[in-house]
C-alpha positions in Angstrom: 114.0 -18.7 -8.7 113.4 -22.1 -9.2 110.5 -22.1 -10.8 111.9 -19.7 -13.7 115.1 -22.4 -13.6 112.4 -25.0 -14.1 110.8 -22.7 -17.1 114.2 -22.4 -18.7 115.2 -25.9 -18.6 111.9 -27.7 -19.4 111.4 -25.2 -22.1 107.8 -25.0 -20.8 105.7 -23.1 -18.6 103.0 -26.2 -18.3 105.8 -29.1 -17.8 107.4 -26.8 -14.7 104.4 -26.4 -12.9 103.9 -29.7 -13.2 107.2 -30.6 -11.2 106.5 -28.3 -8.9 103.1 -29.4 -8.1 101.1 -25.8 -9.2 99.0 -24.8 -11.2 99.9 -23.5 -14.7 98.4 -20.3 -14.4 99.9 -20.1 -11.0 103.5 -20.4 -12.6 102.8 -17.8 -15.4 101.8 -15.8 -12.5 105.3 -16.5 -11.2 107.0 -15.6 -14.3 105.2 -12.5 -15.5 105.9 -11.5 -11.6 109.6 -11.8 -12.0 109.6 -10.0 -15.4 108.1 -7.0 -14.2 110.2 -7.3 -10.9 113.0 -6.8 -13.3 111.2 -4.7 -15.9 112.2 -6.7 -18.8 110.7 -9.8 -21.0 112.7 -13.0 -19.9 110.9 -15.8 -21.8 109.4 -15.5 -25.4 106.3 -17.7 -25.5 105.4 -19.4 -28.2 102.4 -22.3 -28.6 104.6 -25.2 -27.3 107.7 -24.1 -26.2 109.5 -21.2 -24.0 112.3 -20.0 -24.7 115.4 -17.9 -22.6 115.9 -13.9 -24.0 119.2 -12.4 -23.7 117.9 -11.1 -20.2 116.4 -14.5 -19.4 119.5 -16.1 -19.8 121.3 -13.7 -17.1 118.6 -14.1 -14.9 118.7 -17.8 -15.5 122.4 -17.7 -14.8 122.2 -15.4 -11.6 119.1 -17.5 -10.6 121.4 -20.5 -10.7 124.5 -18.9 -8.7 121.6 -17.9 -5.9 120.5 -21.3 -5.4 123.8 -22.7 -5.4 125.0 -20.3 -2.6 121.8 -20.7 -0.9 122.5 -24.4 -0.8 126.1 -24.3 0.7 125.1 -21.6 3.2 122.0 -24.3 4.6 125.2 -27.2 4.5 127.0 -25.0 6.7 124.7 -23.9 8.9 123.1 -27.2 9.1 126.7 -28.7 10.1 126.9 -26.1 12.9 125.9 -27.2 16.8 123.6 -24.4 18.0 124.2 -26.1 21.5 127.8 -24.9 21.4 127.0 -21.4 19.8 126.3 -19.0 22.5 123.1 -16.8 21.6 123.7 -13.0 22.3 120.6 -11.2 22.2 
């Protein structure tokens, strides 16, 4: 999800997998992954810049609300004392 937020927002495929330390072909990869996961076209390539379709932009926007809930979820959990949490297995 973050690499197709990185897509979005850097407007390019090459510039993202750059900030995330890939390969470029690994994040088209990535992308044309996600876009058949979801059987639709997210991101309308053209020579020098990417940009969001109607469905990219939902995904972008659902991608977002993911990564925000995943980061309050690892805040709490992190702010919990697994000494004082009994285990029951």
């Amino acid at each position: 999800m973050q690499y197709f937020i990185d897509v979005v927002r850097l407007e390019s495929i090459t510039k993202a997998a750059e900030k995330n330390h890939i390969t470029q072909c690994a994040m088209s990869q990535q992308i044309k992954s996600i876009e058949e996961t979801v059987d639709a076209l997210l991101l309308i390539r053209q020579r020098n810049h990417i940009t969001a379709t109607k469905a990219g932009i939902i995904f972008y926007t659902f991608c977002l609300g993911c990564l925000e809930r995943h980061n309050i979820t690892i805040k709490k959990i992190q702010g919990i004392s697994n000494v004082d949490v009994p285990v029951n297995t």
